[in-house]
Phi, psi and omega in degrees: 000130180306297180243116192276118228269123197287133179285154157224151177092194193261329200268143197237134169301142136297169192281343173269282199309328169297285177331304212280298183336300169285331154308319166254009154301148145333076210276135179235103183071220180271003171233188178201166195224088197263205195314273188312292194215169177270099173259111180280147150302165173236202189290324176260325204236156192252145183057037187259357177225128204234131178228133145353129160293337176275001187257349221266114116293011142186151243184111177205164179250136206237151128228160196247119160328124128263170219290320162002290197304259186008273220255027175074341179249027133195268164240162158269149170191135205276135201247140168266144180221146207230109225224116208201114177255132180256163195291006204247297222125351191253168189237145185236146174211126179262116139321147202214162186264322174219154194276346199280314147351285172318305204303291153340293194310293205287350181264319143325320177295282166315009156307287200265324193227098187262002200255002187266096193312144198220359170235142136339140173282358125337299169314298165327299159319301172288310190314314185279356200240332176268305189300283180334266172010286173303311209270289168298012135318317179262180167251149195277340171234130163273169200268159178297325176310300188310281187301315157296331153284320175302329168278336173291321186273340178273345129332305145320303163304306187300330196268313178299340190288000000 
C-alpha cells in the first residue's frame, strides 16, 4: 500500500489485516467503513486515517451553517460533519461534501454495530425528553368510559371482518 492509513485511538491494526480491510471497505463519501475499522479523511486524502471499530465510543453527525447568509455577501449553506469520539477522549471531525453520505455512513454503522450510539448526547438527551412527553400524553389505563368504547368498537370490527 503506498500510503498506509495513520492509526488514531489505541488499538493498532496489522499491515496485512489493514490492507485487506481498506480494500474492501465501504465508501461513503471521503470516508469508508470496513470489518476492522473506521477510515476518516484527513485534509488532502481521503481515508488517511483509520480507528479500531472497539475504540469508537460514539459516532453522530453535526452540521454547521455557513458564515454567508450571516454576513450579507453571501448564501447560506450546510456543512455536514462526521463526528467520531474515541474511548481516550479526543474527537475527529470529518468534514463531507453532501449530507446524505453522513446519513449512509451512519446508517451503515447502526448496522453492523447497533450497541455503538449514533446521536450526540444532546441529542440524545432531547430524544429521551420528547419520548417522556409522547408517554405522558397518553394514559397507561383507560377510564371504564374509554374501555367500553374501545370494546364496542373491537365488536363492531369482529362483525365486519
Amino acid at each position: 500500500m503506498l500510503f498506509a492509513p495513520v492509526r488514531l485511538g489505541n488499538t493498532a491494526l496489522s499491515a496485512e489485516v489493514l490492507t485487506a480491510d481498506v480494500k474492501n471497505c465501504k465508501h461513503f463519501g471521503p470516508c469508508g467503513v470496513g470489518e476492522k475499522a473506521l477510515y476518516l479523511n484527513g485534509f488532502l486524502f481521503d481515508r488517511h486515517y483509520y480507528v479500531a471499530l472497539g475504540d469508537i465510543r460514539r459516532v453522530f453527525k453535526r452540521v454547521a451553517m455557513s458564515k454567508g447568509g450571516f454576513s450579507g455577501k453571501g448564501v447560506f449553506g450546510a456543512i455536514p460533519y462526521l463526528v467520531v469520539e474515541l474511548d481516550d477522549g479526543t474527537v475527529k471531525q470529518c468534514n463531507f461534501k453532501y449530507e446524505q453520505d453522513v446519513d449512509l455512513l451512519l446508517a451503515h454503522i447502526s448496522k453492523i454495530r447497533p450497541d455503538l450510539p449514533t446521536h450526540s448526547l444532546e441529542a440524545e438527551k432531547r430524544l429521551k425528553e420528547k419520548q417522556a412527553a409522547m408517554e405522558a400524553k397518553f394514559l397507561k389505563e383507560l377510564t371504564p368510559k374509554a374501555q367500553k368504547a374501545r370494546e364496542e368498537l373491537e365488536g363492531a370490527k369482529a362483525f365486519l371482518a
